[in-house]
N, CA and C atoms of all chains as a GROMACS GRO file, in nm:
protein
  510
    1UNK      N    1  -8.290  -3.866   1.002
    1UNK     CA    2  -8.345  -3.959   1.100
    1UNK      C    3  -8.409  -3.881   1.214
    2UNK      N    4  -8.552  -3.944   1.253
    2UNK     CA    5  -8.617  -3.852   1.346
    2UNK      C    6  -8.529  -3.891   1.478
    3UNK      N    7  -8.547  -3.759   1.544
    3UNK     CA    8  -8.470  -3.728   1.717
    3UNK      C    9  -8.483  -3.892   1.793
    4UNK      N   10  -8.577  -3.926   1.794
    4UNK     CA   11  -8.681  -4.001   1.909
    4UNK      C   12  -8.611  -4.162   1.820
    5UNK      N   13  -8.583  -4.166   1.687
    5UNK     CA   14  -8.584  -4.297   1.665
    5UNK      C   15  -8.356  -4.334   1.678
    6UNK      N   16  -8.324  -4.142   1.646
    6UNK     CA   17  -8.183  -4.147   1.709
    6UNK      C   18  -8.133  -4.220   1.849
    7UNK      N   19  -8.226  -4.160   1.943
    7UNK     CA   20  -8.222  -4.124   2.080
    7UNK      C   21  -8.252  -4.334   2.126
    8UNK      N   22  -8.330  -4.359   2.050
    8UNK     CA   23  -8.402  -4.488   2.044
    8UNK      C   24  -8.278  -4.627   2.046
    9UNK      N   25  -8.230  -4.603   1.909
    9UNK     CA   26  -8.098  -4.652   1.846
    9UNK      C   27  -7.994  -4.694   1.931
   10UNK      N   28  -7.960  -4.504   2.002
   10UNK     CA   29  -7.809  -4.511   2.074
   10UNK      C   30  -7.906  -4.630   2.232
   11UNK      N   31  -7.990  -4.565   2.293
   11UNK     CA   32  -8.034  -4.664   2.434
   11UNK      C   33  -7.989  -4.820   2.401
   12UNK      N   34  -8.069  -4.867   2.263
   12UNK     CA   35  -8.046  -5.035   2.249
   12UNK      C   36  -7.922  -5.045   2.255
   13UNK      N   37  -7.827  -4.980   2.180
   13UNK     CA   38  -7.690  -5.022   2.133
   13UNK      C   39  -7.618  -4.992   2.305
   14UNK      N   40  -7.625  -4.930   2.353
   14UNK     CA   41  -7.523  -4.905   2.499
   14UNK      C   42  -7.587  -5.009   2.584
   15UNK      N   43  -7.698  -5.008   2.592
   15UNK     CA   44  -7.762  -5.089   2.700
   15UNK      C   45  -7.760  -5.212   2.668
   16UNK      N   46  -7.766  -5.291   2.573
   16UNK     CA   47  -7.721  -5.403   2.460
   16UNK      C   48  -7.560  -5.408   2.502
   17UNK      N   49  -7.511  -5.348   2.529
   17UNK     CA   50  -7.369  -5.364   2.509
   17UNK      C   51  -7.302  -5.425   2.659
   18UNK      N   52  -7.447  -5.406   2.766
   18UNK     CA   53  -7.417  -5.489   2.904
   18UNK      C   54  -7.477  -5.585   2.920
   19UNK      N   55  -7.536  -5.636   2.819
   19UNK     CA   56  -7.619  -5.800   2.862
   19UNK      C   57  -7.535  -5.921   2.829
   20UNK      N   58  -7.444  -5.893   2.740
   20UNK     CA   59  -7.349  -6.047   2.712
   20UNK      C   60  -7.269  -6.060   2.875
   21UNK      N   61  -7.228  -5.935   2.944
   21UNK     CA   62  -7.123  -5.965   3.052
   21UNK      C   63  -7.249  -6.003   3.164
   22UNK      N   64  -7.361  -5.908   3.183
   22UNK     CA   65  -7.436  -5.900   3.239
   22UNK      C   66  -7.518  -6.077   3.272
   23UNK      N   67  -7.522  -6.159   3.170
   23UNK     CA   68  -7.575  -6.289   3.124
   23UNK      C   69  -7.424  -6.332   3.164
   24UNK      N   70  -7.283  -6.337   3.177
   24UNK     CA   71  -7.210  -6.419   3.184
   24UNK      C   72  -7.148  -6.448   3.357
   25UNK      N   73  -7.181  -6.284   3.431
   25UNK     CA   74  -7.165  -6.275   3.556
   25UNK      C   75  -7.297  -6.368   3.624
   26UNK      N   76  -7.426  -6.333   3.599
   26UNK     CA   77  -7.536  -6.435   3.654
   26UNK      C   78  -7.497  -6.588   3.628
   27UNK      N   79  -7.454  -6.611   3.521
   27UNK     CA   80  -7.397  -6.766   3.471
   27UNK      C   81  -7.284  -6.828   3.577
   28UNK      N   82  -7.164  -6.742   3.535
   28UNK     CA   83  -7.030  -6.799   3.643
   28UNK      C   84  -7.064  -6.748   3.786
   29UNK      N   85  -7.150  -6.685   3.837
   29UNK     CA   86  -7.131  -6.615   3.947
   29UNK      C   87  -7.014  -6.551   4.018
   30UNK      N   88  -6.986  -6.489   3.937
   30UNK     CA   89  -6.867  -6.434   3.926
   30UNK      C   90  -6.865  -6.293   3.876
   31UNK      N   91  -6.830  -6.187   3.964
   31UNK     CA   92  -6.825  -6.041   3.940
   31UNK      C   93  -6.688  -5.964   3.944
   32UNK      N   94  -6.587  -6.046   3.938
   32UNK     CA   95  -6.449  -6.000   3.970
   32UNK      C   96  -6.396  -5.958   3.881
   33UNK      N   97  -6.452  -5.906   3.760
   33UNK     CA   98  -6.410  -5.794   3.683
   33UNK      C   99  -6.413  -5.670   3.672
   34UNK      N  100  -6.539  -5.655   3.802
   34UNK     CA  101  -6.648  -5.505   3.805
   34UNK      C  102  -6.579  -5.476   3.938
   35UNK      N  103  -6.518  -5.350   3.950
   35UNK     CA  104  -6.458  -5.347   4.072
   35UNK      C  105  -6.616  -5.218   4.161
   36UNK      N  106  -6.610  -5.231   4.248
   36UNK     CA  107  -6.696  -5.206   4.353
   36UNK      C  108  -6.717  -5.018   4.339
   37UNK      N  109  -6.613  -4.956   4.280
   37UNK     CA  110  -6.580  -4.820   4.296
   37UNK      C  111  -6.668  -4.829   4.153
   38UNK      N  112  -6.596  -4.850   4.039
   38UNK     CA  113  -6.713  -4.861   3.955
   38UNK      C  114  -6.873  -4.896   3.963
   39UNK      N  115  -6.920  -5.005   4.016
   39UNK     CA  116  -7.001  -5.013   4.029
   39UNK      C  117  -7.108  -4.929   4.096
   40UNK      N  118  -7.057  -4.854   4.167
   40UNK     CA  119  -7.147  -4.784   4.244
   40UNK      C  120  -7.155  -4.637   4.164
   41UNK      N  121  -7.020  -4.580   4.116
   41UNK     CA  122  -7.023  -4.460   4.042
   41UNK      C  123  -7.128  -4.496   3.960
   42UNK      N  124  -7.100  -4.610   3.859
   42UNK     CA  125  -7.219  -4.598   3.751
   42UNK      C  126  -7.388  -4.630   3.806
   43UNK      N  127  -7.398  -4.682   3.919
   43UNK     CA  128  -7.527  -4.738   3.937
   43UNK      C  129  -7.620  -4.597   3.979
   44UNK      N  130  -7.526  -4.508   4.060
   44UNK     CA  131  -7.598  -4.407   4.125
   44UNK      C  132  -7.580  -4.321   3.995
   45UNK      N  133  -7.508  -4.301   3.948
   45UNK     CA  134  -7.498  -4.243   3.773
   45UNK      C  135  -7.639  -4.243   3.692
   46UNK      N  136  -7.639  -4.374   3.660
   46UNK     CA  137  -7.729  -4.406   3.602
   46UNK      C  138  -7.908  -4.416   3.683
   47UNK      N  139  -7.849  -4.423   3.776
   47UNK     CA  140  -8.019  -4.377   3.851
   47UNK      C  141  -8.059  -4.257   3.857
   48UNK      N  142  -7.949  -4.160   3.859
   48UNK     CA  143  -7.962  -4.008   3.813
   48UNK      C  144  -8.014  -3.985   3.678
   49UNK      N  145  -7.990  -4.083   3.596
   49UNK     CA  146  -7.988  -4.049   3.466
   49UNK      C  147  -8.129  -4.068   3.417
   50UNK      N  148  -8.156  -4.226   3.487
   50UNK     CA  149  -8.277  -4.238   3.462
   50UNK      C  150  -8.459  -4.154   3.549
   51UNK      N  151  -8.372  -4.094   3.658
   51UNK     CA  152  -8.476  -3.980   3.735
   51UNK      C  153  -8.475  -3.887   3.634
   52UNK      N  154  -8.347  -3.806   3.600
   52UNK     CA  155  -8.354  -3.713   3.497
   52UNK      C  156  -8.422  -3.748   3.394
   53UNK      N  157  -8.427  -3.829   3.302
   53UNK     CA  158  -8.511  -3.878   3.200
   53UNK      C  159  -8.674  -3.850   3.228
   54UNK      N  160  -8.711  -3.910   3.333
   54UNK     CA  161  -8.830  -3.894   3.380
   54UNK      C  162  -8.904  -3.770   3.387
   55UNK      N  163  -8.811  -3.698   3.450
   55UNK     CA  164  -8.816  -3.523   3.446
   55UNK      C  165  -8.812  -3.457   3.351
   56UNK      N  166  -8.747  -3.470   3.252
   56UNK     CA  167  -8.768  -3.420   3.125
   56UNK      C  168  -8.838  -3.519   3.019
   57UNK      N  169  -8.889  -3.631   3.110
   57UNK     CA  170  -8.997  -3.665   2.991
   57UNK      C  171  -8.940  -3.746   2.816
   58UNK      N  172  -8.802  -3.780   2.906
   58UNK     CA  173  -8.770  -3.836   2.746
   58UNK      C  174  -8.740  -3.993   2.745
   59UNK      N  175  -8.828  -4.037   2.674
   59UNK     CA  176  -8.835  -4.217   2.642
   59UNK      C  177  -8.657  -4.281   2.652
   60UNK      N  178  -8.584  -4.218   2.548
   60UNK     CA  179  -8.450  -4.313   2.532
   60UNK      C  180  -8.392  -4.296   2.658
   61UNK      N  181  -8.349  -4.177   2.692
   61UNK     CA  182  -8.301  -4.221   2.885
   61UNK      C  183  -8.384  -4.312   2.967
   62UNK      N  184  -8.512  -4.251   2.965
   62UNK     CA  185  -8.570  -4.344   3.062
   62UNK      C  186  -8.567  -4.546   3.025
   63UNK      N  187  -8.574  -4.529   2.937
   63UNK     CA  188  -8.579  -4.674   2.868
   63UNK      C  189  -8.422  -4.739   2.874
   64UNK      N  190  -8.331  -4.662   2.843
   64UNK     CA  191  -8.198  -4.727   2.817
   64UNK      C  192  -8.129  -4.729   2.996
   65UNK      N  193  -8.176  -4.635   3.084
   65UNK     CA  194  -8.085  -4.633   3.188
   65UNK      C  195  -8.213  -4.712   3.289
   66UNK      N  196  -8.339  -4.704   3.262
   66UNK     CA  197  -8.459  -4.796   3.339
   66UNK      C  198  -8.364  -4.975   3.309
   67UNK      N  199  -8.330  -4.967   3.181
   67UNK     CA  200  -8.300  -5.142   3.177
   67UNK      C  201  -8.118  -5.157   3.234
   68UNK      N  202  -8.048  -5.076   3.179
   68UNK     CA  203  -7.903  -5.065   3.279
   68UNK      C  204  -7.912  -5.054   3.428
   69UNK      N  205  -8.008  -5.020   3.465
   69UNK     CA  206  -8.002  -5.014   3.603
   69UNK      C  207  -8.053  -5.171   3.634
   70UNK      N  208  -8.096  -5.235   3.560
   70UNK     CA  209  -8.140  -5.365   3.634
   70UNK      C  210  -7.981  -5.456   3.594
   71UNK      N  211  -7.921  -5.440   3.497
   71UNK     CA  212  -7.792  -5.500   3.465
   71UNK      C  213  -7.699  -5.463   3.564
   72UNK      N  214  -7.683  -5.350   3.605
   72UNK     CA  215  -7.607  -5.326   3.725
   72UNK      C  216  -7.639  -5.387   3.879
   73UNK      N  217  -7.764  -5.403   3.884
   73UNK     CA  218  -7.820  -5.451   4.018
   73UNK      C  219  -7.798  -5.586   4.012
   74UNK      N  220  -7.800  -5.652   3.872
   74UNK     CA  221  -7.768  -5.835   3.895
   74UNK      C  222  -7.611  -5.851   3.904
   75UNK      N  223  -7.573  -5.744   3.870
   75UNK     CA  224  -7.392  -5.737   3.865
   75UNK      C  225  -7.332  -5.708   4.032
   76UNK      N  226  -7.413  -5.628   4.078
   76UNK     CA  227  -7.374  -5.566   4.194
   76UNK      C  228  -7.429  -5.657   4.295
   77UNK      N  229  -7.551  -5.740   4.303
   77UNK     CA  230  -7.572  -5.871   4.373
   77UNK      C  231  -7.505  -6.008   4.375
   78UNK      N  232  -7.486  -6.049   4.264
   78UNK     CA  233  -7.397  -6.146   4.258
   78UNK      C  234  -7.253  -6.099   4.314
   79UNK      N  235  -7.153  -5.985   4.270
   79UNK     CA  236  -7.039  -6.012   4.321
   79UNK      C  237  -7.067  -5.966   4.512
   80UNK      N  238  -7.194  -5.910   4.545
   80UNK     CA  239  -7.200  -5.912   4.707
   80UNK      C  240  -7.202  -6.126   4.761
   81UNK      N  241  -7.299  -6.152   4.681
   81UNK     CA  242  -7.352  -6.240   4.713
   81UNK      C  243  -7.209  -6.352   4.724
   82UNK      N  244  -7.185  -6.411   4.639
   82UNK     CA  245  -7.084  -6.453   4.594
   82UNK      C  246  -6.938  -6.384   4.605
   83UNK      N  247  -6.958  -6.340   4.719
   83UNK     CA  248  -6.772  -6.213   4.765
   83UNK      C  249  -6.706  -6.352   4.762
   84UNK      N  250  -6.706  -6.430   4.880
   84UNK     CA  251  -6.621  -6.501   4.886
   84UNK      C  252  -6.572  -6.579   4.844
   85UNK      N  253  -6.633  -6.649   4.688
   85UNK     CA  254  -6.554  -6.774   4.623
   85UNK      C  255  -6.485  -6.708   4.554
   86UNK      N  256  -8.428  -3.008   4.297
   86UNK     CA  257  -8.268  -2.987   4.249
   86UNK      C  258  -8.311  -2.956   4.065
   87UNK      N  259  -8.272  -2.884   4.051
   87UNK     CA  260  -8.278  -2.831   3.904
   87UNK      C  261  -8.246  -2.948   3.817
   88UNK      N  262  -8.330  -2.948   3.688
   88UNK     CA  263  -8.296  -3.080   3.591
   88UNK      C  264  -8.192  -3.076   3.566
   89UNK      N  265  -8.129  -2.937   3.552
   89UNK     CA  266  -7.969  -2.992   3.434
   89UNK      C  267  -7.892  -3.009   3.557
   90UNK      N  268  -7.876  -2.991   3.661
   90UNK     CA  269  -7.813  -3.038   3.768
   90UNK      C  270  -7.811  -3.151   3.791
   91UNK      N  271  -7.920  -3.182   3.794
   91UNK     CA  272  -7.934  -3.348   3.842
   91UNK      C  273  -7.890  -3.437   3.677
   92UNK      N  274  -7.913  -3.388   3.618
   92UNK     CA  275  -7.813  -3.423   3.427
   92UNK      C  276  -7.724  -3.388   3.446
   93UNK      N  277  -7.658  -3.319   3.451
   93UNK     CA  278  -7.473  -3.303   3.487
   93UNK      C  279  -7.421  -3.397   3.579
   94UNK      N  280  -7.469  -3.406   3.764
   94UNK     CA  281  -7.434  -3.483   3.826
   94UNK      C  282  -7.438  -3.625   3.766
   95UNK      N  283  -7.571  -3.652   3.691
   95UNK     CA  284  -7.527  -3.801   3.645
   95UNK      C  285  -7.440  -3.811   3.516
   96UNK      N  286  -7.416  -3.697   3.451
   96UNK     CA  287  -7.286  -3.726   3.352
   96UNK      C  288  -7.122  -3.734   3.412
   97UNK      N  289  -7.152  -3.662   3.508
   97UNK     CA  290  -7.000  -3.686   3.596
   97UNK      C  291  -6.930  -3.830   3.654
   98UNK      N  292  -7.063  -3.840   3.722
   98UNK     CA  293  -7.090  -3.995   3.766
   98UNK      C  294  -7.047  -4.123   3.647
   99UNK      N  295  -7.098  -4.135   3.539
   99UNK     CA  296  -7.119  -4.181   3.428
   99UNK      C  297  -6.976  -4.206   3.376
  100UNK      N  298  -6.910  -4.061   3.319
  100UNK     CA  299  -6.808  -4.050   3.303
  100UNK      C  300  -6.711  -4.040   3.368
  101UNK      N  301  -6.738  -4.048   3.517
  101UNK     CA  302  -6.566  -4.034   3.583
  101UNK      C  303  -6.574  -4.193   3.597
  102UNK      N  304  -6.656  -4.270   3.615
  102UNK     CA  305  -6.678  -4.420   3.672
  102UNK      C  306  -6.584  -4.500   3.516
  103UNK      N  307  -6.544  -4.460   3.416
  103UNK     CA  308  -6.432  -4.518   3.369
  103UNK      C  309  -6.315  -4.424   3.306
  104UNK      N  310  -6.291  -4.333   3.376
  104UNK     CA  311  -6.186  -4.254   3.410
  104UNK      C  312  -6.048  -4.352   3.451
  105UNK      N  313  -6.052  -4.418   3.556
  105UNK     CA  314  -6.000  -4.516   3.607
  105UNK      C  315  -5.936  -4.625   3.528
  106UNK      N  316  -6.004  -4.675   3.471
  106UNK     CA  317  -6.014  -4.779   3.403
  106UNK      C  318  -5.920  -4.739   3.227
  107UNK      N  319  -5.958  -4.620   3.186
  107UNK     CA  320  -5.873  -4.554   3.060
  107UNK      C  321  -5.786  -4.544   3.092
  108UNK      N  322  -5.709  -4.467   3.209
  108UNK     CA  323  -5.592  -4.444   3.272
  108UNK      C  324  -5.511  -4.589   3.300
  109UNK      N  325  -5.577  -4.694   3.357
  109UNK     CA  326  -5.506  -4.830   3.366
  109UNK      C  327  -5.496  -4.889   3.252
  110UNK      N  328  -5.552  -4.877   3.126
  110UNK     CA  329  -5.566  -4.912   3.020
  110UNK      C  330  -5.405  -4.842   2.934
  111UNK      N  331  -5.416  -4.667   2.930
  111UNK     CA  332  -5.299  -4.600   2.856
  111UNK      C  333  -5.171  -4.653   2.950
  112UNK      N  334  -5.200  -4.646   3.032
  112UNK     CA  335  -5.060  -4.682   3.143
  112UNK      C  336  -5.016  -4.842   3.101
  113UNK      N  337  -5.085  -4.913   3.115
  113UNK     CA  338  -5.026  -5.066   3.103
  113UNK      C  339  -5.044  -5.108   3.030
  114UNK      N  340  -5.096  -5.035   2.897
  114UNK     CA  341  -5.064  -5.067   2.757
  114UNK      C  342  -5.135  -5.202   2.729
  115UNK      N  343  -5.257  -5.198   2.782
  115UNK     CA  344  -5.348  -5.352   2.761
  115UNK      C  345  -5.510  -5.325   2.785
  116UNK      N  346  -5.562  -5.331   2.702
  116UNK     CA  347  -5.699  -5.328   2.715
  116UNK      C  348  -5.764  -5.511   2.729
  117UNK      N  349  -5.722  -5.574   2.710
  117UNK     CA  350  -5.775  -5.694   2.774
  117UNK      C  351  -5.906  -5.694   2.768
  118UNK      N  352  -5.950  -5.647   2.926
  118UNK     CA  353  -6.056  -5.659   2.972
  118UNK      C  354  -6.182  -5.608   2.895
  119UNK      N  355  -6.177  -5.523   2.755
  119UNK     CA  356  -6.246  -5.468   2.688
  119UNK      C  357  -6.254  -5.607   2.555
  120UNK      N  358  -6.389  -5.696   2.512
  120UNK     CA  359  -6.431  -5.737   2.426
  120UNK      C  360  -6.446  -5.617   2.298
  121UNK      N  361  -6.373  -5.659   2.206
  121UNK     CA  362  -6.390  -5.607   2.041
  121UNK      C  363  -6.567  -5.527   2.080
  122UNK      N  364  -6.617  -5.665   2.072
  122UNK     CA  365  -6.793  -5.656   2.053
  122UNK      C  366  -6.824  -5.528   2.142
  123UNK      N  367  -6.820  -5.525   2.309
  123UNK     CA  368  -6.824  -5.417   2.366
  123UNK      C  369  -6.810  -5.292   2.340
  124UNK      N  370  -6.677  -5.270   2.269
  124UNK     CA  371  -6.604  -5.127   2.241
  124UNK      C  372  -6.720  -5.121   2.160
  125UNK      N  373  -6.712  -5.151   2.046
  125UNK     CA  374  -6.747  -5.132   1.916
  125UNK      C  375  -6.914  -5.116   1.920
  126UNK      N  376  -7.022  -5.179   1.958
  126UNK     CA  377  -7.119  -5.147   2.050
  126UNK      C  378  -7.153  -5.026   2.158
  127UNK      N  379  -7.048  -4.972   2.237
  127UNK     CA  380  -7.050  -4.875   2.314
  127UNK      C  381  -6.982  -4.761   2.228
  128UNK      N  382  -6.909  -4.800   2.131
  128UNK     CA  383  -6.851  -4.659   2.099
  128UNK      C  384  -6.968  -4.576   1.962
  129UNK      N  385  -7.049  -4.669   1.922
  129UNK     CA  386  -7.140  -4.624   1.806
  129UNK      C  387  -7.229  -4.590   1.931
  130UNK      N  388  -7.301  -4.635   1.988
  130UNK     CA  389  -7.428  -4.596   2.073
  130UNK      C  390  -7.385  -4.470   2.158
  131UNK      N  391  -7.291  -4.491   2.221
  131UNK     CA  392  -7.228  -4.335   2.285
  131UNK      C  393  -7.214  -4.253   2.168
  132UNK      N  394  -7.177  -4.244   2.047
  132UNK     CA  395  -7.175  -4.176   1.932
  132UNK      C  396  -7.304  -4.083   1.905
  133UNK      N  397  -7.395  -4.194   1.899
  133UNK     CA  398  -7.559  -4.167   1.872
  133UNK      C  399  -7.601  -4.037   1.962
  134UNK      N  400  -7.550  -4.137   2.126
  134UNK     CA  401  -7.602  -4.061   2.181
  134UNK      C  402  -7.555  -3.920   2.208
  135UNK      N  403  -7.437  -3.872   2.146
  135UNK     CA  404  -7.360  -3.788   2.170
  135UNK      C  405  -7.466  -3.621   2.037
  136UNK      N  406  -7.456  -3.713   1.901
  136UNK     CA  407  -7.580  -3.649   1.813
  136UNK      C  408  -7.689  -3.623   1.830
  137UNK      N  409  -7.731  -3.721   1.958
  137UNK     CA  410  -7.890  -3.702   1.996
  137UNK      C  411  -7.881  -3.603   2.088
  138UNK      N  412  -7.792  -3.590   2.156
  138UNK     CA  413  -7.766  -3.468   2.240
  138UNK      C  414  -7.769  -3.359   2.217
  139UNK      N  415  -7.659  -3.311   2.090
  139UNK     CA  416  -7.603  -3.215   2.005
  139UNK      C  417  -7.791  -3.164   1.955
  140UNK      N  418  -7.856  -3.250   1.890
  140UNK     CA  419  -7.986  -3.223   1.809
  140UNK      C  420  -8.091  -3.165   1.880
  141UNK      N  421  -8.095  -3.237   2.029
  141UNK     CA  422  -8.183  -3.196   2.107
  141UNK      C  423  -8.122  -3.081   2.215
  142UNK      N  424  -8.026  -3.030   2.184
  142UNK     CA  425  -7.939  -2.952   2.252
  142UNK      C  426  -7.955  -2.965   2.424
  143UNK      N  427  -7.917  -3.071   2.446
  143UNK     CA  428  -7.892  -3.146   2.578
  143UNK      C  429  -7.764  -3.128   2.634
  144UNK      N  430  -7.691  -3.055   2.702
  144UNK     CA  431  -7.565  -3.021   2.756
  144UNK      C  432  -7.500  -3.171   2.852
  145UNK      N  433  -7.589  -3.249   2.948
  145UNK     CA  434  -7.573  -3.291   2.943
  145UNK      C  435  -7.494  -3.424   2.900
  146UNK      N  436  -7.623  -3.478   2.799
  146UNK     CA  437  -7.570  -3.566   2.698
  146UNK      C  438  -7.480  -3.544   2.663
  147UNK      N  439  -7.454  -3.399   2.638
  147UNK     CA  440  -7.332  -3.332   2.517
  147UNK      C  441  -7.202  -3.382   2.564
  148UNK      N  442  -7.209  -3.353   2.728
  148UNK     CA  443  -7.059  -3.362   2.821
  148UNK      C  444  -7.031  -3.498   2.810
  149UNK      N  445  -7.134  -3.545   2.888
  149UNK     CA  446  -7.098  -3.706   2.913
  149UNK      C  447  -7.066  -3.791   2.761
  150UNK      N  448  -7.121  -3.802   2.696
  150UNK     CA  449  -7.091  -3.900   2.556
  150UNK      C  450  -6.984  -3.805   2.508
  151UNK      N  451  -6.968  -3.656   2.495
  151UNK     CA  452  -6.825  -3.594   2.429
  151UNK      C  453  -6.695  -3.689   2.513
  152UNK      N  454  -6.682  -3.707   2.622
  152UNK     CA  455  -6.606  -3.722   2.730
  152UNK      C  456  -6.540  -3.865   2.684
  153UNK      N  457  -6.702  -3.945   2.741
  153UNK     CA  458  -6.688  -4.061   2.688
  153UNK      C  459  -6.599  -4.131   2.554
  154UNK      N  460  -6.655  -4.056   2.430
  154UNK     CA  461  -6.623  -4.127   2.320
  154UNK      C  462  -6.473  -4.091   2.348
  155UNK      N  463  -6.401  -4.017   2.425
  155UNK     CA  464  -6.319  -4.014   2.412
  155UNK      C  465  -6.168  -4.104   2.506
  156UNK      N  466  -6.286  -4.138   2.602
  156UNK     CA  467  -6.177  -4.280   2.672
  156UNK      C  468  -6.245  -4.352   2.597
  157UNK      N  469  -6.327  -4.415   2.522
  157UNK     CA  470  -6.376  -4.566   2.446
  157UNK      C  471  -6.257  -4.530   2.341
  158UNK      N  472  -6.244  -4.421   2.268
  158UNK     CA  473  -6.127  -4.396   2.163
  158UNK      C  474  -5.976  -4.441   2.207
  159UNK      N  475  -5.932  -4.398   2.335
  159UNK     CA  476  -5.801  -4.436   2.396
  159UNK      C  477  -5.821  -4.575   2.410
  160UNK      N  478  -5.932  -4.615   2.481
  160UNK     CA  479  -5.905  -4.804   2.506
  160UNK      C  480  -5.920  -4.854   2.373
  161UNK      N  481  -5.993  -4.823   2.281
  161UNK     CA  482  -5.996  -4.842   2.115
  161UNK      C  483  -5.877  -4.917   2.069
  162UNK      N  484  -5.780  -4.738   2.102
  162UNK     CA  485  -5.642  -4.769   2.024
  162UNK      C  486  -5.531  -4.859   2.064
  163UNK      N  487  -5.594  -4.859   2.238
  163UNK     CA  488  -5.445  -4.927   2.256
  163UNK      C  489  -5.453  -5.054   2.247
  164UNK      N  490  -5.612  -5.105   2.242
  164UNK     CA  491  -5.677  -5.223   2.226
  164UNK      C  492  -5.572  -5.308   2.082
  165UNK      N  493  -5.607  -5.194   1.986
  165UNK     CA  494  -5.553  -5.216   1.848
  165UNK      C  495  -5.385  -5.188   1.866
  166UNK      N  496  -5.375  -5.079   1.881
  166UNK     CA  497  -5.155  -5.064   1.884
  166UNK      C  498  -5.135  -5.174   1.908
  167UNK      N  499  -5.191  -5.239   2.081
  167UNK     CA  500  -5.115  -5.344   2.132
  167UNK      C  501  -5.167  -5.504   2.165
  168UNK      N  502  -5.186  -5.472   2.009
  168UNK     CA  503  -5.306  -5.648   2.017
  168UNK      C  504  -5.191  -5.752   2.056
  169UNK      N  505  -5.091  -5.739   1.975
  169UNK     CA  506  -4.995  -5.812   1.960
  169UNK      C  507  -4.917  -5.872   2.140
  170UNK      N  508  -4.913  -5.818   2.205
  170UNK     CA  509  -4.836  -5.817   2.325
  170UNK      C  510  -4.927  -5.887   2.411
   0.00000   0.00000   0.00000
């Protein structure tokens, strides 16, 4: 299997793997599973990941951590937004 | 800041952000909060990406998904040991 269609594969499948919670937190408005320490490790994580990608020029980072970073930002808005119910 | 620097820092990030979460998992003997679908989804795509690493000899990648597959493996098992409880 070529590099690029490997690299391709693993992005859908991880990044795929945050849209059912990602779709269920926007739904209930409700983020009280994602605790705040997490959220931020992975968001700035993954914005590293996806600068790095950029820098070395490689599609599956940039593509898999370009779309996780928007799953984290609707995760990390709603439980700001919605702290108090 | 040097690429593999700024790739390491976000594998640290990445991987310490459910450090936490494995540890509350082996300790209280309950993965719960982990959907079948999730694991099983994150543990093939972290897999991938762990080969796509290895292929493209990405140190990086290498750390973070080595690391990884290996708390998705602990919440895995205890997921399974302790379905029952």
């Amino acid at each position: 299997m070529d590099n690029q269609i490997l690299g391709l594969l693993a992005a859908i499948l991880t990044t795929s793997a945050y849209l059912p919670q990602t779709y269920k937190v926007a739904k209930t408005k409700s983020a009280k599973d994602f605790s705040w320490m997490w959220l931020i490790f992975m968001w700035i994580g993954i914005f590293l990941w996806f600068i790095y990608g950029l820098r070395i020029n490689n599609l599956p980072l940039i593509l898999a951590n370009g779309i996780s970073i928007i799953s984290l930002t609707i995760i990390g808005v709603v439980k700001y937004v919605y702290r108090q119910s």
